[in-house]
TIZA-274043 format. One record per atom (N, C-alpha, C, O): residue in one letter; x negated, y negated, z negated. Coordinates in steps of 0.05 Angstrom, whole numbers, plus 5000, padded with zeros to 4 digits. Layout:
AXYZ ...
END
This chain:
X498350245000 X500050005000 X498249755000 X496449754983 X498649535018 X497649375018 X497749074986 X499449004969 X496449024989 X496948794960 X498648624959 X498048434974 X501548584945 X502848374943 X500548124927 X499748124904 X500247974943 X497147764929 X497847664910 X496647684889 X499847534914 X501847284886 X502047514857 X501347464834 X502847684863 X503347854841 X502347834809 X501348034800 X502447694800 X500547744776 X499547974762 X501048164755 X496147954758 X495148324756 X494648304729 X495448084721 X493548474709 X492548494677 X490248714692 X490348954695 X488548534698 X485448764703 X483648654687 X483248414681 X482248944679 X479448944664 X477948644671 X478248474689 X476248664649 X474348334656 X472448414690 X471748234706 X472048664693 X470348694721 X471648944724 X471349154712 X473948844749 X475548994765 X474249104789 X475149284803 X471148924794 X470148974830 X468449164819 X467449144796 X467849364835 X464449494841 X465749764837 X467349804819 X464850004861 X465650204846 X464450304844 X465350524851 X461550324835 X459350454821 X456050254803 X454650064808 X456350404786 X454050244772 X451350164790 X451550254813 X450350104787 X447150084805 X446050004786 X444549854798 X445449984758 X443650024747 X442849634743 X444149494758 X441549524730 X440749294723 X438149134733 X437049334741 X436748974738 X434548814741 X434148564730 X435448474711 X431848424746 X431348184726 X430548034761 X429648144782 X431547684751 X432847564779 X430047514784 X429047454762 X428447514802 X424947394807 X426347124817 X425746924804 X427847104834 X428146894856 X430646874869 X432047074875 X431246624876 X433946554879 X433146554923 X433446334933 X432346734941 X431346674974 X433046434979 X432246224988 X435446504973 X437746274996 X441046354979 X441246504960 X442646234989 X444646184975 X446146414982 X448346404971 X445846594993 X446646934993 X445447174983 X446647384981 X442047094977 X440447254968 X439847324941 X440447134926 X438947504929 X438047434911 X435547624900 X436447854896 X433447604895 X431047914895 X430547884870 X429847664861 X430848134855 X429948254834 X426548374835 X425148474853 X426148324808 X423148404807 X422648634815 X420448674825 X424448834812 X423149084833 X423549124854 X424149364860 X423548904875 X424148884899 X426748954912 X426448954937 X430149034903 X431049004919 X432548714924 X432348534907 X434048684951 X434948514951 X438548474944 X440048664951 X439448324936 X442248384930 X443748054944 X443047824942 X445748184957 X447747974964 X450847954941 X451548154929 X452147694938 X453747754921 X455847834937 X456047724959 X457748034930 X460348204949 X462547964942 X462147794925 X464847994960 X466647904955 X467447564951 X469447444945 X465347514957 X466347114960 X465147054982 X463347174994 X466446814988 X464946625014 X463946344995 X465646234981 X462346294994 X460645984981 X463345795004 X463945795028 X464245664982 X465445374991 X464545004982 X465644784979 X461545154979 X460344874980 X457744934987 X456645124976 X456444745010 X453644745022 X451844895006 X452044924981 X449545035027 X448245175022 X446044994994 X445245124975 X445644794997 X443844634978 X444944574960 X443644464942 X447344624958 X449044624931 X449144824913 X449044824888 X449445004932 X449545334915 X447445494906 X447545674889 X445545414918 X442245454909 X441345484883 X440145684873 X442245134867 X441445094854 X443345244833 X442645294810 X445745304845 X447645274815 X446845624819 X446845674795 X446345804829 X445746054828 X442546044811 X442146214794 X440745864818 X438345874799 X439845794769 X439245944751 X441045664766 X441545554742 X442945844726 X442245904703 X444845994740 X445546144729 X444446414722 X444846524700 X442846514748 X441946704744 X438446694745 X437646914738 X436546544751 X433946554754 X432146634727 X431946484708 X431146874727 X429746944703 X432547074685 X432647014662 X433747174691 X435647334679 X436047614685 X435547664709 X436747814669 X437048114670 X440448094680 X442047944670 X440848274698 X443448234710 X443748534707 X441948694703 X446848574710 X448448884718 X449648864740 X451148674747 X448749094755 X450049034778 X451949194792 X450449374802 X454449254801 X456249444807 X456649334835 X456949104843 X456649624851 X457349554880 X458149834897 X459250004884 X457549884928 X456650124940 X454350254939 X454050494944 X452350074934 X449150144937 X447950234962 X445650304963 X449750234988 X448350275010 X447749935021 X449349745022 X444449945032 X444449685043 X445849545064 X447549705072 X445949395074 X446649265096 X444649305112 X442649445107 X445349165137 X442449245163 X440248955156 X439148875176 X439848855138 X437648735129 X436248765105 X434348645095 X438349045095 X436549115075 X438049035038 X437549135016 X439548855045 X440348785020 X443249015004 X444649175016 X443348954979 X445649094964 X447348834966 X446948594963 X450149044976 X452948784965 X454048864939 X455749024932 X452448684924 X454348814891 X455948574876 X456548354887 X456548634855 X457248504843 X455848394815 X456648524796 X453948184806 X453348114782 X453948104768 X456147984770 X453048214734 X454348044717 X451847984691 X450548164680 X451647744687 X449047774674 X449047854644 X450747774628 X447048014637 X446448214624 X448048254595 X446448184578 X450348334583 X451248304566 X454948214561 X456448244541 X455348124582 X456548094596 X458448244615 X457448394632 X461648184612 X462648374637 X464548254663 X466148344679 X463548024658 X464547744684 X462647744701 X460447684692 X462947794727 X461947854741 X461347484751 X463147324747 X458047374767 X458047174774 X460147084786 X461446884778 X460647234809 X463547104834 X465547014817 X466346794825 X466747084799 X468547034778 X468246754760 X469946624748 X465846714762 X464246494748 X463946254770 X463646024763 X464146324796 X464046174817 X466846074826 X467545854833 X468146294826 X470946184832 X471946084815 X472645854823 X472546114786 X473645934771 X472445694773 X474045514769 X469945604776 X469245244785 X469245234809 X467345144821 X471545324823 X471445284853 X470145254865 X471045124884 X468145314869 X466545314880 X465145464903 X463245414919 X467045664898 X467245934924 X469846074922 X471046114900 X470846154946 X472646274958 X472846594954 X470846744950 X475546684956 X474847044959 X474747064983 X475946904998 X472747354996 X472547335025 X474647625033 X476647695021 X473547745055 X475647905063 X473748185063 X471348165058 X474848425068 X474248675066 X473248735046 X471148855049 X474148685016 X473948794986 X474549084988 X473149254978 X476849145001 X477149425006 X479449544972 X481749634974 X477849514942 X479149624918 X481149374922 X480449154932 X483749444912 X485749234910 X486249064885 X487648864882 X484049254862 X484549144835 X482748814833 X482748614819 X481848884850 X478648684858 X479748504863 X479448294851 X481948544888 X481348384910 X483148134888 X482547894886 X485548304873 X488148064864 X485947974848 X485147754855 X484248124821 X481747864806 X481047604818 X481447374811 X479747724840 X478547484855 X480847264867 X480547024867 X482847404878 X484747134891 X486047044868 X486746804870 X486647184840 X487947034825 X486246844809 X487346724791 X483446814813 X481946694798 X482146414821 X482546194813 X481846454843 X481446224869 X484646054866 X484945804866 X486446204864 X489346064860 X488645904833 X488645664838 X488145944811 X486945844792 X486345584788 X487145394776 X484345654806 X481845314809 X483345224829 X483044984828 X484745284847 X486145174861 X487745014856 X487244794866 X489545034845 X491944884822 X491144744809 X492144524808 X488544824793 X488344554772 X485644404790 X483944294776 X485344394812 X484244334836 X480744264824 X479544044826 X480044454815 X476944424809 X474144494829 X473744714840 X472944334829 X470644394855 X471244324874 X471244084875 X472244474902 X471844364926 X475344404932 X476344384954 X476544434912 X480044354908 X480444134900 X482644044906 X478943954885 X478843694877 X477143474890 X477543234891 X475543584899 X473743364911 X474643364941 X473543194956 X476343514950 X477343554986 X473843595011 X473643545035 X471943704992 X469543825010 X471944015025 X472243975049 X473444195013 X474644455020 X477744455030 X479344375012 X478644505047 X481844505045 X482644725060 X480844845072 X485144805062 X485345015073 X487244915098 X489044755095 X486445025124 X487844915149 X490844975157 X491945185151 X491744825168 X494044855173 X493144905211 X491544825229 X495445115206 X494945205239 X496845105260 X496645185283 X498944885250 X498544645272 X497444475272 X498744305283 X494444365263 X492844295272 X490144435286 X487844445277 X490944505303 X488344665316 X485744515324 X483444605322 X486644215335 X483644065333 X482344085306 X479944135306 X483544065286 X483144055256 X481344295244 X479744275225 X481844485259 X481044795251 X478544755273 X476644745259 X477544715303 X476044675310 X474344645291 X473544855281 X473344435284 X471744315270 X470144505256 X467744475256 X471144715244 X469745055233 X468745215243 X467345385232 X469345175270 X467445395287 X465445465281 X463445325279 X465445775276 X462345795264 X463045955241 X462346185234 X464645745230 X464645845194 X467446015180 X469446065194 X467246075157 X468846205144 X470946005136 X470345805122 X473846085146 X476045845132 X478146025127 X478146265133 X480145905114 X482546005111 X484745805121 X484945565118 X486145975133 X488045825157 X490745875147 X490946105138 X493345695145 X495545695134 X497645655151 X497645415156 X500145825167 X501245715183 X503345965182 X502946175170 X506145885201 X508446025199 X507546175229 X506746055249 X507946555223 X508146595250 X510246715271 X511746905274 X509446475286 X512446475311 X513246775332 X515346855343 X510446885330 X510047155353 X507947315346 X505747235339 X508947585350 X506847805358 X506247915382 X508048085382 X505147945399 X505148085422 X502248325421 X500448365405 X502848415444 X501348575449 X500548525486 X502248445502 X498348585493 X496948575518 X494448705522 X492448635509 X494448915541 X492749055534 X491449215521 X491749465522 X489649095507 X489149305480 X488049095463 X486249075447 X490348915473 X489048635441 X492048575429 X493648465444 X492748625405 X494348535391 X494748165388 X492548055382 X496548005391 X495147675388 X498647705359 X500947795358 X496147515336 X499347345327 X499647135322 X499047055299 X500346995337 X500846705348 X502146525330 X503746625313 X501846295331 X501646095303 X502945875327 X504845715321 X502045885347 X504245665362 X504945745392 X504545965400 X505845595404 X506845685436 X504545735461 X504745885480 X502945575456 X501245425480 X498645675469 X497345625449 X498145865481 X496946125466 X493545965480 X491646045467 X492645775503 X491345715505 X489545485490 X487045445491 X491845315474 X490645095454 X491645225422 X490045205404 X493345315419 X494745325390 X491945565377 X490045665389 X492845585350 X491945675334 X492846025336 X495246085335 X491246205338 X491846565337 X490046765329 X487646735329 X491046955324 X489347175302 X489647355326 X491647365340 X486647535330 X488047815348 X486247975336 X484047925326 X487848265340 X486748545327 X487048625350 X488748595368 X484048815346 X484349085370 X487049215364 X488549205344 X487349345390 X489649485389 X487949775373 X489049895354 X485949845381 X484350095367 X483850105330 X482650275316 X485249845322 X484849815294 X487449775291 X487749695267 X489449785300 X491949755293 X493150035269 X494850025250 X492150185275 X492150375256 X491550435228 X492650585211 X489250265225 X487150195202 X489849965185 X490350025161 X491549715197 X492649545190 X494849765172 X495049775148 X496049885187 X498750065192 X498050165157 X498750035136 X496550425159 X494850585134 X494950365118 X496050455098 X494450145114 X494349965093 X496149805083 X496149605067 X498349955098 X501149795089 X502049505107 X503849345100 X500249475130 X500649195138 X501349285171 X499749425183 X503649195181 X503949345212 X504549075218 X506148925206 X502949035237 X503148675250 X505448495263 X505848255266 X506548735268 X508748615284 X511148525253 X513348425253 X509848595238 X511648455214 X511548265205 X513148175188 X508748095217 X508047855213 X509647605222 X509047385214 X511847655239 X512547525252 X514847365239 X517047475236 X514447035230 X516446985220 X515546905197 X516346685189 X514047035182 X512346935160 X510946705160 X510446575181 X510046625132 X508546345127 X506046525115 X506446675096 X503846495126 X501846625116 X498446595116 X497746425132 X496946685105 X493846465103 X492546715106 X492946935095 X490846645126 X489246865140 X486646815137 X486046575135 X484846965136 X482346845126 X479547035152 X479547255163 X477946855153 X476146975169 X473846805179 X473246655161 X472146775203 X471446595213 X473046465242 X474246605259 X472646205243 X473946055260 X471846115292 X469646025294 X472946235311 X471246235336 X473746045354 X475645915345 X472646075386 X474045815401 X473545975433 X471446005444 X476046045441 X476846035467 X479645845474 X481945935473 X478845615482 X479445445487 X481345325467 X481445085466 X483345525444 X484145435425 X482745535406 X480945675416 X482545535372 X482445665359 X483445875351 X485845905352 X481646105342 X482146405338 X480146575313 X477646555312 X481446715295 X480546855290 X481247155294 X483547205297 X479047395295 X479047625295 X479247725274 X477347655260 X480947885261 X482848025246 X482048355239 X483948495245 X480548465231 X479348775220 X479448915203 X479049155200 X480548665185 X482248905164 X485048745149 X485148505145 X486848935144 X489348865140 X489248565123 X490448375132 X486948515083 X486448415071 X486048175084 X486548045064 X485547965103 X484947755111 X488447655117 X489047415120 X489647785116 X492847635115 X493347615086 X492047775073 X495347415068 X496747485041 X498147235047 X497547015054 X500747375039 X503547095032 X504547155006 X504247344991 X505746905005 X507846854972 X510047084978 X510747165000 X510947204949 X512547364945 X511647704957 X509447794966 X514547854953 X514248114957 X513848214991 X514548045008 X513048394996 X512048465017 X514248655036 X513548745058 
END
């Protein structure tokens, strides 16, 4: 079953990671996704997107974690550069950093969490700071797009946003699923899924063509054929208000 998001959850203080990986001590903060432990591996943090500049987040990740013994829960297989996607929590402790980041708004939840207990922690911590508009909810660095403005959403190309809009249509062509946010499929704002992952959506409780009609915030990166678009891979990058 897919996640009713709004739902309110009662999860453990660290709902993400589903296996221990054991602890380290931080040597060095590389870049605002990195982070290397003195016995050389590298670890990325799982589950958020940074919603404030890379020179921003640097520092507030040295501040938090530099010269500190951390726990770390994740998959433990690397990525293709080598790093762990885990989850932090520094040593003693069972708040995971991202948790620490999202409540000062300061970062976003991202998409393909995969555990669902995780995923509501993290969005209910971002609705949170959201409301009482702290970090990049209060200072407007951050907003979330509305997908009748597609010049507006331009502007992201490139990057990770979350897009807010009612959807008018689903179609299918080919073997590309599109779900359309306005009429003009060449300028307006649209999400498309392989038709070869439509199955993956389905299994997860989310069948697309049910999208239709809904008010809903989709999350991903913003690319550009001639309108704005994001690509869509796992069911989790959609969530609306109320029951499902």
């Amino acid at each position: 079953m897919l996640l009713t998001l709004l739902t309110p959850l009662t999860a453990p203080a660290h709902a993400c990671g589903s296996q221990r990986l054991g602890e380290g001590s931080i040597a060095a903060i590389e870049d605002h996704r990195t982070l290397s432990l003195a016995d050389g591996r590298k670890i990325r943090l799982a589950g958020i997107e940074w919603g404030v500049a890379a020179d921003i987040a640097r520092p507030v990740l040295s501040d938090l974690l530099l010269g500190r013994t951390i726990a770390l829960k994740g998959t433990g297989t690397p990525d293709r550069y080598g790093r762990i996607h885990a989850f932090a929590s520094v040593n003693g402790s069972e708040t995971p950093i991202q948790y620490v980041l999202l409540d000062r708004g300061l970062a976003v939840a991202g998409t393909r969490i995969g555990d669902a207990a995780c995923r509501h922690a993290l969005l209910e911590r971002e609705r949170s700071a959201r409301k009482a508009r702290l970090g990049i909810w209060g200072s407007g660095d951050y907003r979330l797009h509305q997908a009748d403005d597609p010049a507006a959403i331009l502007q992201s190309v490139g990057r990770f946003a979350i897009v807010e809009g009612r959807v008018l249509s689903v179609r299918e062509s080919g073997n590309t699923v599109y779900v359309n946010f306005g009429r003009r499929w060449s300028d307006d704002f649209t999400v498309t899924i392989a038709k070869r992952a439509e199955a993956t959506f389905i299994s997860a409780g989310l069948s697309p063509r049910s999208l239709a009609g809904r008010v809903v915030r989709v999350r991903g990166v913003i690319e550009e054929r001639s309108g704005p678009w994001i690509e869509a891979t796992a069911a989790d990058q959609f969530e609306w208000d109320g029951p499902r």
